[in-house]
C-alpha positions in Angstrom: 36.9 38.8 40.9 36.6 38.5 44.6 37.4 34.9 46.2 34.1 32.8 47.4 35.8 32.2 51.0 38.8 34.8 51.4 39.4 33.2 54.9 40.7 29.7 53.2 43.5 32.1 51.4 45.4 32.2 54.5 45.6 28.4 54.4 47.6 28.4 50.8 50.2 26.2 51.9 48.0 23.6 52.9 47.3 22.8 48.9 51.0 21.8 48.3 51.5 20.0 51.5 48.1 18.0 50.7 49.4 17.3 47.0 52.5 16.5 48.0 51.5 13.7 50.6 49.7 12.1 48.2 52.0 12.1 45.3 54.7 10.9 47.6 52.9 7.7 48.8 51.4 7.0 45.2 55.3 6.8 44.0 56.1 5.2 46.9 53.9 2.4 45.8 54.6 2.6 41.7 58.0 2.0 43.1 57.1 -1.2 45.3 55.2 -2.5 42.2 57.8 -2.4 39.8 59.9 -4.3 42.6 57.1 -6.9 43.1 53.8 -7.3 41.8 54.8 -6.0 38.2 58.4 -6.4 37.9 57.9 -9.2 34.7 55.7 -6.3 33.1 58.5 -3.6 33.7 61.4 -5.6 32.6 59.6 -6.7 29.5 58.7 -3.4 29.0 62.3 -1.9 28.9 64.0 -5.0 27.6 61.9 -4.4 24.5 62.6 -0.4 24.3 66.1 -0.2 25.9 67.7 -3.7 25.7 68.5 -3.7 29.4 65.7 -4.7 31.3 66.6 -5.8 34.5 68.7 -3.0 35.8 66.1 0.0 34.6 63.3 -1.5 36.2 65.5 -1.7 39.2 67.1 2.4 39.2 63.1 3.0 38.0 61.6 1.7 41.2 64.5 3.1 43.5 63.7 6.5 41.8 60.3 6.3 42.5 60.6 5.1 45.6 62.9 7.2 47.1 61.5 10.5 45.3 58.3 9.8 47.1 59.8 9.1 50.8 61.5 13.0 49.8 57.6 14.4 48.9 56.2 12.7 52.3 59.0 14.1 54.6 59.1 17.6 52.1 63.2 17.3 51.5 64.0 18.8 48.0 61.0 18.4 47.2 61.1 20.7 43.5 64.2 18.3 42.4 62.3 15.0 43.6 59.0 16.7 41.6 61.3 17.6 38.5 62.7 13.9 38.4 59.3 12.4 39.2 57.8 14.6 36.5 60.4 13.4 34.4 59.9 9.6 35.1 56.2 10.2 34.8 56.3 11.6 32.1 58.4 8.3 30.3 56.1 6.0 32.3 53.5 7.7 30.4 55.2 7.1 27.3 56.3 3.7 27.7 52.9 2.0 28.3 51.6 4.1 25.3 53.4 3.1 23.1 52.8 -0.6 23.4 49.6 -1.4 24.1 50.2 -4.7 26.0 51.5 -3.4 28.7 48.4 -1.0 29.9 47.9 -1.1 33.2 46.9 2.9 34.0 44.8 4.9 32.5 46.4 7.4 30.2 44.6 10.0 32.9 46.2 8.6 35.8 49.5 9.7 34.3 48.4 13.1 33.0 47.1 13.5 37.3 50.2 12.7 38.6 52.3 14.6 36.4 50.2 17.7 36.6 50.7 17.1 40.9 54.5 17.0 40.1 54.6 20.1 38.4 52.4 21.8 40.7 55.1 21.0 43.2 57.6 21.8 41.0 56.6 25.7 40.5 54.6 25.9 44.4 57.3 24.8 46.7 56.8 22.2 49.3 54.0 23.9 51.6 53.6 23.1 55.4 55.5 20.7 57.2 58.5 20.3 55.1 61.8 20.8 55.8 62.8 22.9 52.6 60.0 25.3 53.4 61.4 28.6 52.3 62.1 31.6 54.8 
């Protein structure tokens, strides 16, 4: 089938750059979250699945935090969307399985896991530094 506007093909790695700005700064901000607003929540959350809550919350938010500053700038940006996916994807899991600690919408997750692996298999796009040659 032929595309609606063929023109806007030749803008393809706009998509990835556009997902990948957005995902970065929404981990960028999980990560700040689970270092202030929500850090009770988080380490109640893993003290109760994991026995150490204090230091997961704490590599949690790094990971976050840092994977996203990698999406904005577009630095290894399939192994920041494979970890993301990954922490997501547990983040996802955690808050499902006990219903107390809620917060996001089970939707929200399933989003942002679906932009990580969209990144994951599209590359980085425009304005990255990994861009491939």
């Amino acid at each position: 089938m032929l595309s609606a506007f063929p023109s806007l093909l030749d803008y393809g790695l706009l998509a990835p750059l556009i997902i990948r700005v957005i995902a970065g700064l929404i981990f960028i901000d999980l990560g700040y979250l689970k270092i202030r607003k929500e850090r009770e929540r988080w380490y109640n959350l893993f003290n109760t699945f994991l026995g150490i809550g204090g230091f997961f919350v704490g590599l949690a938010a790094f990971i976050e935090f840092a994977g996203g500053i990698l999406l904005v700038i577009g630095l290894f940006t399939q192994v920041a969307a494979l970890v993301l996916a990954v922490i997501t994807w547990l983040n996802l899991y955690l808050e499902w399985r006990d219903e107390r600690f809620v917060r996001r919408s089970f939707v929200f997750y399933i989003m942002l896991f679906a932009m990580t692996l969209s990144l994951l298999f599209s590359g980085a796009g425009f304005l990255a530094f990994d861009l491939p040659l």
